[in-house]
N, C-alpha and C positions, 0 to 999 in steps of 0.2 A: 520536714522530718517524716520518713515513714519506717516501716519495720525492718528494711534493711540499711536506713543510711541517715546521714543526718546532713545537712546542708545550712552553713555559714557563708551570710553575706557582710562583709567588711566595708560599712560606710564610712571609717575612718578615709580623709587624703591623705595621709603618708605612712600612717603605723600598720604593721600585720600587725596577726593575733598569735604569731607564733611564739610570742614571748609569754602569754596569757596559758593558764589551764584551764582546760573544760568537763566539767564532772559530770558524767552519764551517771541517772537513777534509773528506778523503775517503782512506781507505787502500785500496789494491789490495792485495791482500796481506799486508796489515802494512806498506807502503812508503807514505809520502805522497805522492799525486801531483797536489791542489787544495788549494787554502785561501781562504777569504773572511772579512771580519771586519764584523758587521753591530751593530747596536741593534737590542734587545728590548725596548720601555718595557712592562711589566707590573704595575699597581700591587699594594700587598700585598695580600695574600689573595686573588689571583684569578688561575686560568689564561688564556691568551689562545694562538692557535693562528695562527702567521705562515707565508705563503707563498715556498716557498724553491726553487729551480731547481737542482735537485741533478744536476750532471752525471753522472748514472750511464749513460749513453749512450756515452760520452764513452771510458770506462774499462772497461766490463766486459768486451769482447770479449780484452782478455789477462789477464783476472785469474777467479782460482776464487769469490772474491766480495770486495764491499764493504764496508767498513765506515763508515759515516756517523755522525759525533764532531760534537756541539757541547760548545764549552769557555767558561763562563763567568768568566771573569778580571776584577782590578782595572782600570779605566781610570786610575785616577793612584796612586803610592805612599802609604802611611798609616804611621801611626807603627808598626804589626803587619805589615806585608810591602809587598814592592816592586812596583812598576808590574807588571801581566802576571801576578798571582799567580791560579793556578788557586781558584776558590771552589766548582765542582759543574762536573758533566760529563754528558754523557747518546750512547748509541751504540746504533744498528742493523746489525743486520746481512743485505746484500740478497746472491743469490747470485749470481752472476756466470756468464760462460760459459767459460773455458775449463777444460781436464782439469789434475791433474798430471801424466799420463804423457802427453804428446802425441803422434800416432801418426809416428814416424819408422823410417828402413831399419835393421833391425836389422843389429846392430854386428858382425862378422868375430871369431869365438870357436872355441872346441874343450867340447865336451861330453864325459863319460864317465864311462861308470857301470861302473863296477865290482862284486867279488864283494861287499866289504866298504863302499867307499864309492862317492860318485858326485859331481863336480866341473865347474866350467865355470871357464873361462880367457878370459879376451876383454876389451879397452879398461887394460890394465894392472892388472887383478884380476882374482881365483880367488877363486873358494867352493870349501868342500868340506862335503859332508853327510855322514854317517856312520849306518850301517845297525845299528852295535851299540852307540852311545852316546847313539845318539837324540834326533838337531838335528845345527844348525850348529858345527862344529868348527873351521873356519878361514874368517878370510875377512880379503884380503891387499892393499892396496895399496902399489906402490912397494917392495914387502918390509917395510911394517908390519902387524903383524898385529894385529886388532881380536876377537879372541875368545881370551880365554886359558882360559875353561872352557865350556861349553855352554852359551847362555841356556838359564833355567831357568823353568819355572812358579812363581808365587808366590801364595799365596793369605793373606796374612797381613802386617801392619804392626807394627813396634813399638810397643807400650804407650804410650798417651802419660798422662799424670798423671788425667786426665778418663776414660781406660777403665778405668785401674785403680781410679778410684772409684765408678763404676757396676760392678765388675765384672767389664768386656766379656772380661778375658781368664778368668775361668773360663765363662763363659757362649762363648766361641769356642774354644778350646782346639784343638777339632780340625783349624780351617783353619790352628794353628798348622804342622804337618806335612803336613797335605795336598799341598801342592805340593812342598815341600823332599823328601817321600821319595815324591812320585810315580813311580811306574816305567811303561816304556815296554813297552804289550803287541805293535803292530804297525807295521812300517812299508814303506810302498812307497816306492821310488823310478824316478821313471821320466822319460823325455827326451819331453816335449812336443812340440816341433818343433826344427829347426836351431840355433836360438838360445835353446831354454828347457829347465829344467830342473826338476825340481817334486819335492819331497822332504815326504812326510804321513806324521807321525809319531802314533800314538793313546798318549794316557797314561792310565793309572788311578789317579785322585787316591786319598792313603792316607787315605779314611778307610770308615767301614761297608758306603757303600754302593758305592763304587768307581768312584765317576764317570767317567764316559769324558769326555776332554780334547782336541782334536784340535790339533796345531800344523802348522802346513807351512808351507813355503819354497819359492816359484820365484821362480829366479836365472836374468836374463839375460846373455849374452855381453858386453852393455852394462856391467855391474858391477851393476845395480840388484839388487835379492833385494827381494820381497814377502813381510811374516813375516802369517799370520794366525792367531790363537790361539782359541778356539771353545769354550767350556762352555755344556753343551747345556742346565743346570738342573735340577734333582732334586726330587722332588716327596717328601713328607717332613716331618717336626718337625726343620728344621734349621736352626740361629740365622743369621742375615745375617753377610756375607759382609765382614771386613774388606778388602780389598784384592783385586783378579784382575787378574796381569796377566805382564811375563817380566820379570825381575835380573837384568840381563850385568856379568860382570866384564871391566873394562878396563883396558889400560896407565895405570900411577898418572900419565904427563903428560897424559892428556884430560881436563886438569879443569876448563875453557869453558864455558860454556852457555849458547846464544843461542837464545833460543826466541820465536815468534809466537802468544800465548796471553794470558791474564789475567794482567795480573800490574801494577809492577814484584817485590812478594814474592809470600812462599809465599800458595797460595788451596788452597781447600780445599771439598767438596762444599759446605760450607756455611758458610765465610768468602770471597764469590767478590766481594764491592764491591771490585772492582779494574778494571782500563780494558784493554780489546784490544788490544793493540798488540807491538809487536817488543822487546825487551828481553835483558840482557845481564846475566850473573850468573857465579860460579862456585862448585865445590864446597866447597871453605870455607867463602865467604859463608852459604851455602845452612845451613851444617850450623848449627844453634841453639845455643849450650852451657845448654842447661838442666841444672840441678843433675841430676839423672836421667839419662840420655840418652833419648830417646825419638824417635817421628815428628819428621822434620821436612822441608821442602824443596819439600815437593810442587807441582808448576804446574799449574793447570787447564786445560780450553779450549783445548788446547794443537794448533795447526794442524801444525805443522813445528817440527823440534827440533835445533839445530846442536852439537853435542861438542865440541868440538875440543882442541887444544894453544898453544903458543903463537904458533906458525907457521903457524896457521891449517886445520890441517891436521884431518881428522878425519871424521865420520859425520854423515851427514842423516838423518832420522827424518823423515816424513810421513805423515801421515795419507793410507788410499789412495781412489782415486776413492770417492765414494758413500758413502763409512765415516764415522763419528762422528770427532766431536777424542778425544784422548786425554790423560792427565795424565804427567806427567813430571818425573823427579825426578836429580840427578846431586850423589851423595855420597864423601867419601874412605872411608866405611866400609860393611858390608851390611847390610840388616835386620838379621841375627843380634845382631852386634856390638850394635848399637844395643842390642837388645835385652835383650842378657845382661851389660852393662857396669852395675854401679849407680852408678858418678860417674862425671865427665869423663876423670878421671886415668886410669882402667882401659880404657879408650880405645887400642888401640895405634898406633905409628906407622902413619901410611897407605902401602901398599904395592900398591895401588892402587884404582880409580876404580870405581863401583858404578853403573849405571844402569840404573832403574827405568824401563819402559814401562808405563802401565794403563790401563787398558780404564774402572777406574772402582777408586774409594776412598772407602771412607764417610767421613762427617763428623766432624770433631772435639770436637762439644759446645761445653759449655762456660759451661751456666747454671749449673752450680757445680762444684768441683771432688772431690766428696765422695760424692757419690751417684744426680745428674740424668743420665741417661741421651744420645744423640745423639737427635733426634729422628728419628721414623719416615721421615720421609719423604727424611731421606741417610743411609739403611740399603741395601745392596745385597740386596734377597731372593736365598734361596739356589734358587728355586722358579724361578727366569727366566733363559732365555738372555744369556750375554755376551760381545760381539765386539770381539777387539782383530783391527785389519786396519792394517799399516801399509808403507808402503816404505823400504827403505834405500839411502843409496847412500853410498859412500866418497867423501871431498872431499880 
């Protein structure tokens, strides 16, 4: 598929597609804002390559990019599904022009830094960073507060039945703790300009070689905060990297999850045949009751991420200008738990909401469950830089 054409290959041996409909979109963002429904006759076995007038002209000047979807459906009901039934799909992605942070008057606020902390107040929310805890410590809309412990570094997944058979956790062991007992060696805090605030905290991941981590936070008077999190890569005989990315704990009512990404379920580096689009889930859903507890949840490809409660109320996660998607995950319980629980039952009541941000997570496997390792290529090396950049803002 590109901007002027779209190309159907017919694996069917005896059937064309000419009986079949095909419905051209266009999403700006994850929002539909075209549709066309045309014939493709293509007989079996052979591609054929039709010209299509894709209005991306049309659309890209208020959107970050495109997404162009063709949907192959039934044209009439069969005794196996109804008029309209999805049979294959195929999507591009063109990039579009505008920013997410568009340039506007910054917003009427109060900056202040203090001995111990340093805070911005502006648009009916406060941040507050903290010079001896090492992150963000509060951050408040309306008098709710969305940080009840400090995101935290994570470099590490729950077991799933597939690592434990290859292995992977005595062969990772170390990024078991690396991030959960990272400590924090330096940190600056300083006031940008009138409206900004910028809090860089350096961590040393717990294991030999001491990796240096870098996290920081500038918060505008606006409410936004920009988290970026920064492993610089370690050169080294050091196994790949289950997970890198920050765990926030949150009030047990944010358990929503509207996200613009792959899905509608869980995808995974390397379960991702799913479709780009806008989608809507919550942390129960999400959570899998495998006899075990283990990984579960995860969203890929993930452009922007909504939290919320039932009120609608809650946290935007985006991806910031020029930064990659990111994966996203929202559980009633934490890695840990997952982790150290061996059946469902030992699971305790949710007391609240877990949400994982990553920069990246390897694969799940999954050509047996006994011994087949993930393969190489949805391995995270531990030798490579990896950048989580995102914006938040209170909704």
């Amino acid at each position: 598929m590109t901007k002027d054409s779209v190309s159907v290959k017919n694996d069917n041996l005896f059937t064309a597609t000419g009986d079949y409909v095909f419905v051209l979109s266009v999403l700006a963002d994850g929002k539909p804002v075209w549709q066309s429904t045309r014939r493709f006759d293509v007989p079996a076995g052979e591609t054929r390559t039709f010209d299509v007038a894709w209005p991306v002209a049309a659309y890209r000047a208020d959107a970050r990019e495109l997404v162009l979807q063709v949907s192959q459906r039934l044209a009439k009901a069969t005794d196996w599904a109804e008029s309209g039934y999805e049979l294959a799909f195929g999507q591009t992605v063109v990039p579009a022009d505008a920013t997410a942070t568009p340039d506007t008057k910054p917003a009427d606020g109060t900056i202040t830094v203090g001995r111990w902390n340093a805070g911005v107040r502006g648009a009916g929310r406060e941040v507050l960073l903290s010079r001896t805890q090492g992150g963000m410590v509060s951050y408040t809309f309306a008098g709710n507060e969305f940080v009840l412990r400090r995101p935290a570094i994570t470099t590490f997944r729950p077991l799933t039945d597939n690592d434990r058979g290859a292995g992977h956790g005595f062969e990772r062991v170390q990024w078991l703790g690396a991030g959960r007992y990272a400590r924090c060696v330096d940190n600056v805090l300083e006031q940008i300009d009138d409206s900004t605030l910028k809090g860089t905290y350096t961590y040393e991941l717990a294991t030999a070689q001491r990796t240096k981590v870098t996290v920081s936070y500038t918060a505008h008077t606006d409410g936004r905060v920009n988290l970026h999190v920064e492993y610089p890569g370690e050169q080294g005989d050091l196994p790949t990297i289950p997970a890198f990315g920050i765990e926030w704990t949150l009030p047990v009512q944010y358990t929503n999850l509207r996200f613009f990404g792959t899905g509608p379920a869980e995808t995974y580096l390397d379960r991702k045949h799913a479709k780009l689009g806008v989608w809507s889930t919550n942390a129960f859903a999400d959570h899998a009751p495998y006899l075990m507890p283990q990984e579960t949840g995860n969203h890929e490809d993930v452009r922007w991420a909504e939290i919320t409660d039932d009120h609608g109320h809650g946290m935007r996660v985006s991806r910031a200008d020029g930064a990659a998607p990111f994966a996203v995950s929202l559980l009633p319980y934490s890695s840990f738990m997952l982790e150290e629980a061996q059946h469902q039952d030992e699971l305790p009541k949710p007391k609240h909401m877990f949400l994982r941000v990553l920069a990246a997570q390897m694969g799940v496997g999954g050509d047996d469950s006994w011994m087949s390792p993930v393969h190489p290529q949805y391995h995270i090396p531990a030798d490579k830089p990896i950048s989580l950049d995102v914006d938040l803002e209170l909704i």
